[in-house]
N, C-alpha and C positions, 0 to 999 in steps of 0.2 A: 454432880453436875455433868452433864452430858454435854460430848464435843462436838459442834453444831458444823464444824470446818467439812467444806465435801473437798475430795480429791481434786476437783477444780479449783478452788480457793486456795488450796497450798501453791499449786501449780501458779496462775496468777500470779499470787506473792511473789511467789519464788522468781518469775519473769519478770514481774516492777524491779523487783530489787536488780536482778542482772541488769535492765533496761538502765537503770540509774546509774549504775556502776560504768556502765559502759561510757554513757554522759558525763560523768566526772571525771574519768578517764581520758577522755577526747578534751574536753577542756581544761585540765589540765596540764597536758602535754602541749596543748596550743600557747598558754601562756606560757609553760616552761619556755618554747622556743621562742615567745616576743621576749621574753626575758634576756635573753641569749643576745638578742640583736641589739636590744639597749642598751645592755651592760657594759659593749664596747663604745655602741654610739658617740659618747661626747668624745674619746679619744682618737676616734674616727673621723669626727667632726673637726679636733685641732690639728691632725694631721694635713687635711685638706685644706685648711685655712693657712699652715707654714706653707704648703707648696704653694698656695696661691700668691702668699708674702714671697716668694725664694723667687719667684714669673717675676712679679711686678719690678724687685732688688735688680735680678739680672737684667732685665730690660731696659731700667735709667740707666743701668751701668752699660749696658750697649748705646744706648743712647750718645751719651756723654763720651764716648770712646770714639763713636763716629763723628758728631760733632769736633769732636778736639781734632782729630786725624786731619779733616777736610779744613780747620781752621790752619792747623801748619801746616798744612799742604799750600794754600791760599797765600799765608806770610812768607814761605819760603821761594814762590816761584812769583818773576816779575808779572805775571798775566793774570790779571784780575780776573776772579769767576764770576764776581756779581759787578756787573757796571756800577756804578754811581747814581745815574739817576733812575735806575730801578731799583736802589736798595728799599727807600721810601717807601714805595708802592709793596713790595716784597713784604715789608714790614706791619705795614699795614694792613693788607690783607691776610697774613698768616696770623697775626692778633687778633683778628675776626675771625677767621675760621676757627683758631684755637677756641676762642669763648665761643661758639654755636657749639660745637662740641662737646665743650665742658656743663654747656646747659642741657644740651640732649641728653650726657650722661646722666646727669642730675635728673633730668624727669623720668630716665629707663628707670633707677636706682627707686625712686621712689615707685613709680609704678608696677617694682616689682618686687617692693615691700609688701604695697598695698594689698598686691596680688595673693602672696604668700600670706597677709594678716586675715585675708579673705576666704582663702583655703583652710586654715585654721580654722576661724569662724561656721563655715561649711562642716567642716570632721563634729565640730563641738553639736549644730545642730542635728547630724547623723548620728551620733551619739544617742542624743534626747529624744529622736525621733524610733532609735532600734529599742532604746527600752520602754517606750511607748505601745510601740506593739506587741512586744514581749509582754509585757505588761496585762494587754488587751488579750493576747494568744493565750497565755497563763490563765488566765479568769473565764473564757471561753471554754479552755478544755476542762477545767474543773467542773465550769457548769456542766458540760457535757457529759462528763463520769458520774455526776451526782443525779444526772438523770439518769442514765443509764443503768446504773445501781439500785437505782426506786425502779425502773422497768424489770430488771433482772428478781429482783427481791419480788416485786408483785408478781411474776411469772413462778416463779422458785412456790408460794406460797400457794397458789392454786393449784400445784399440781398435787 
């Protein structure tokens, strides 16, 4: 049997093959390092979430620190800080502001759940959409070699 391979055709091969290599190489070193960043991630994540608990802790507790202070301060010296008849109105209104607030929080909180369940939904379409083209880009360049290969082969053969 006679070896039909030219000195071009090994060469070629020989280039796919490094080409590939090089490709699985690069992609896998890309995931090693997503790898890397995940593997901490959820620890990283409850780190973030105790400081955020340890903010909200100290803060009632200043809170309550100040209040209590300015309350004995108030009880111990004869000179009322709140008149009498602004406590009412005092009252009144600071229970109002409080609830507008507790409602805006409430609509930021969801609105930036929403936000975030939206951005998900967005990566997930990104997703569907890269291996679509991938997909397309894949099947285009094969066509393209498998022409090129009947051209090169028809050429090879007339000569």
């Amino acid at each position: 049997m006679v070896d039909t391979k030219t000195k071009d055709d090994a060469t070629t091969t020989t280039r796919s093959t490094e080409a590939t290599n090089v490709y699985d190489t690069v992609r896998q070193n890309y995931i090693r390092i997503l790898d890397e960043f995940t593997k901490d991630q959820p620890q990283y994540t409850q780190s973030v979430s105790n400081l955020q608990l340890d903010y909200i802790t100290a803060t009632k507790i200043t809170i309550q620190n100040m209040a209590s202070a300015q309350k004995q301060l108030a009880s111990n010296t004869n000179i009322p800080i709140v008149s009498p008849p602004y406590t009412d109105e005092f009252v009144k209104q600071s229970n109002e502001i409080t609830e507008n607030i507790v409602r805006a929080v409430r609509i930021n909180n969801q609105l930036t759940v929403n936000a975030i369940n939206a951005a998900a939904e967005n990566f997930r379409t990104l997703n569907r959409t890269i291996e679509s083209v991938t997909e397309f880009n894949t099947s285009a360049a094969k066509a393209w070699n498998s022409f090129v290969t009947v051209q090169q082969q028809q050429f090879l053969h007339k000569e």
